[in-house]
C-alpha positions in Angstrom: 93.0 106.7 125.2 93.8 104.3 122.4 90.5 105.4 120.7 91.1 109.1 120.5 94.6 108.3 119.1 93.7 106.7 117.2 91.6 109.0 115.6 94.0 112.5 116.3 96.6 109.8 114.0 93.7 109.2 111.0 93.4 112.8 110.9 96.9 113.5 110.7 97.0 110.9 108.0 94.7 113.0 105.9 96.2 116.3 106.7 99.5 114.6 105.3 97.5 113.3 102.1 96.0 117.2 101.5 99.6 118.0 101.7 100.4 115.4 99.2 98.0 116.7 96.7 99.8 120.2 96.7 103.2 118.9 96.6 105.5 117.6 93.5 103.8 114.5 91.7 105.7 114.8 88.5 109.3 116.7 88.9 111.2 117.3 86.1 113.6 119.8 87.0 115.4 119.9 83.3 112.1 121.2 82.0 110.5 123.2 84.9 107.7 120.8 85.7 107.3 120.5 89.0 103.4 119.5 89.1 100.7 119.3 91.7 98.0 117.2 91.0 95.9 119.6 90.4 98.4 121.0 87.8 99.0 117.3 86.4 95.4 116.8 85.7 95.3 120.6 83.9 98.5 119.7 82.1 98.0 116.9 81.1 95.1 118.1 78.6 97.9 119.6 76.1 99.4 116.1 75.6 99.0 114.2 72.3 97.7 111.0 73.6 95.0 112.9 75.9 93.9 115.2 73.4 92.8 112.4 71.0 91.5 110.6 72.5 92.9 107.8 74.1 93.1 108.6 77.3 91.0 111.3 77.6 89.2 110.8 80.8 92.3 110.3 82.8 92.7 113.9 84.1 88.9 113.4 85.0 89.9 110.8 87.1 92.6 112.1 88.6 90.6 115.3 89.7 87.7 112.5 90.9 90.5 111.3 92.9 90.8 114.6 94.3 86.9 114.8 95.2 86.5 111.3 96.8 89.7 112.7 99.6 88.0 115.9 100.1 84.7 114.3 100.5 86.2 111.5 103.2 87.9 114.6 104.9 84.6 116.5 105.4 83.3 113.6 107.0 86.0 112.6 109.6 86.5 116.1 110.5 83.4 115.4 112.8 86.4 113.5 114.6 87.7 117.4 115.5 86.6 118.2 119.0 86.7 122.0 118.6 83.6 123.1 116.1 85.4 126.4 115.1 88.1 124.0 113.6 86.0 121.4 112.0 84.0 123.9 110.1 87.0 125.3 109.2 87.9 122.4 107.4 84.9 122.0 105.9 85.2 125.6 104.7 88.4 124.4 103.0 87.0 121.1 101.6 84.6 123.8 100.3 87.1 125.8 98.3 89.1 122.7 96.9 85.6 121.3 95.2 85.4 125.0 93.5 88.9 124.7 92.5 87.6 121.7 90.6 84.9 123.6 88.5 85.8 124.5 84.8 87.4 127.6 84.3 85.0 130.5 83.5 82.9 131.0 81.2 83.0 127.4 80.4 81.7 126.7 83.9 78.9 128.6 83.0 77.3 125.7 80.3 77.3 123.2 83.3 77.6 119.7 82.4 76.6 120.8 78.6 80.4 121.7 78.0 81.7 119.3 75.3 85.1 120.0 76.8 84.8 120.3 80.6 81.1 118.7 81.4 82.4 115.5 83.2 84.9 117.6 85.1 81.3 120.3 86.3 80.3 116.8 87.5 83.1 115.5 89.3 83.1 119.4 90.9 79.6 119.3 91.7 80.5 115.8 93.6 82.6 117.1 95.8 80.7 119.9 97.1 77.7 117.8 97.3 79.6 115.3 99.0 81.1 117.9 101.5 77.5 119.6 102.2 76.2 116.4 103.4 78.9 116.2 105.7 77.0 118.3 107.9 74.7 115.5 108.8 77.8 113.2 109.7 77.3 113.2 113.3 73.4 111.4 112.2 75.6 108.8 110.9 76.7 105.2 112.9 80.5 105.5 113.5 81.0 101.9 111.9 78.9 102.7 108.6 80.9 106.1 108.3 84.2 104.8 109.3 83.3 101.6 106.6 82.4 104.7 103.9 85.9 106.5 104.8 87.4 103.3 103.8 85.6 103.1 100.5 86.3 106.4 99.8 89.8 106.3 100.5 90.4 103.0 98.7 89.2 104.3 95.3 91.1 107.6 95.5 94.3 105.9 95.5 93.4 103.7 93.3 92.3 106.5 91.0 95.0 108.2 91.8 98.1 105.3 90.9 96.0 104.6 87.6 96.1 108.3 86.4 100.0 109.0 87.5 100.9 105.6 85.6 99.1 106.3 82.5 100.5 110.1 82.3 104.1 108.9 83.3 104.9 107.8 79.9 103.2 110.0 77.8 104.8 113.0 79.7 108.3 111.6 79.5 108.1 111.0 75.4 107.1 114.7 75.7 109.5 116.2 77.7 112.2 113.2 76.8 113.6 112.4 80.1 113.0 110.0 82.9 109.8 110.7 85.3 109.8 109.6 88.6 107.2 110.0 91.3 107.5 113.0 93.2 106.7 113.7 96.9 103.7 114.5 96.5 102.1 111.7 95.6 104.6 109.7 98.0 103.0 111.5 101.2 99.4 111.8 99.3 99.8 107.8 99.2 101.0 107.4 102.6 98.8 109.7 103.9 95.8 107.7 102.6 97.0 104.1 103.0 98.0 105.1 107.2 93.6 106.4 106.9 92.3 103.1 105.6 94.9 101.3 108.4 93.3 103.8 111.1 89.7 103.7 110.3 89.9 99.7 109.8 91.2 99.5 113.3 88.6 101.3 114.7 86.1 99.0 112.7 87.7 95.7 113.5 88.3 97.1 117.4 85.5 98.7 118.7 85.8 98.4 121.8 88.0 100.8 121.7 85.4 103.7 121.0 82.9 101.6 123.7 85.5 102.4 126.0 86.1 105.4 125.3 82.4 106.5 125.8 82.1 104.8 129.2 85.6 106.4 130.4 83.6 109.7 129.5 80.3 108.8 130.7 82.0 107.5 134.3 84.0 110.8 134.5 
């Protein structure tokens, strides 16, 4: 038992996160900005300090961010007992890596795109990344679990660096406070409560060897 709650509790932990990434990340209510992080990554190409330059791979990373959670929730969804459901999730990890492509017809120059060539990259990692989730069940529960981990661990790290940089610029440009919204609260949460999960299976495993022998005596 504490093995499958284990797991049913990661993947809640990520469905929370995939909430978090659709929810508020900046709110500014004063100026009608109430932005997802898909939208803070978009909007954040208009500002000053992005556009020359300076930090100009930040909305990149921010949408990497993005790719590294979608990828790490293709893989655990092997964890979903009914397969109608888990390619249903893969289906969706499927259309958040296409809502990472540029938009047309700049999608169409590839990775050639002066503009949006590193974010064709970052979209053709997801969706990579998800296809090859299809062999997850090939993989050793410990080295995927230890890969989840990885994964997880540099989206939020990603993800803290990006909203920190863009904080300030966005509050010169709008001239009011910015605070973190709920989004990226329950997007942190989310992922922090999967690396606690997954290490516990690592560091536990007998756990999952019980598990197998319950099912194997039954």
């Amino acid at each position: 038992m504490p093995g499958k709650l284990i797991e049913r509790l990661s993947l809640a932990a990520l469905f929370a996160a995939w909430i978090g990434i659709w929810g508020t990340w900046i709110p500014a209510e004063a100026a009608s900005l109430r932005q997802n992080a898909f939208d803070l990554a978009e909007w954040a190409t208009f500002l000053p300090e992005v556009r020359s330059g300076a930090l100009n791979t930040i909305p990149d990373i921010l949408r990497l961010s993005v790719a590294l959670i979608t990828i790490a929730t293709a893989g655990r969804s092997r964890d979903i007992g009914n397969v109608w459901v888990r390619w249903a999730v893969r289906f969706v990890c499927i259309l958040r890596g296409l809502l990472l492509l540029p938009p047309y017809p700049f999608v169409l120059q590839l990775w050639n795109s002066e503009s949006y060539g590193l974010r064709f990259v970052i979209a053709g990692i997801a969706l990579i990344g998800v296809g090859a989730s299809i062999f997850a069940d090939r993989v050793p529960e410990r080295i995927l679990r230890a890969s989840s981990i990885i994964l997880f661990l540099a989206a939020i790290g990603m993800a803290l660096y990006a909203f920190v940089a863009l904080r300030g610029p966005f509050a010169i440009h709008f001239g009011l406070g910015i605070n973190p919204g709920w989004g990226i609260i329950i997007f942190l949460v989310g992922v922090i409560l999967s690396v606690l999960l997954e290490g516990t299976m690592i560091l536990f495993p007998q756990y999952q060897l019980l598990e197998s022998k319950t099912g194997q005596d039954a």
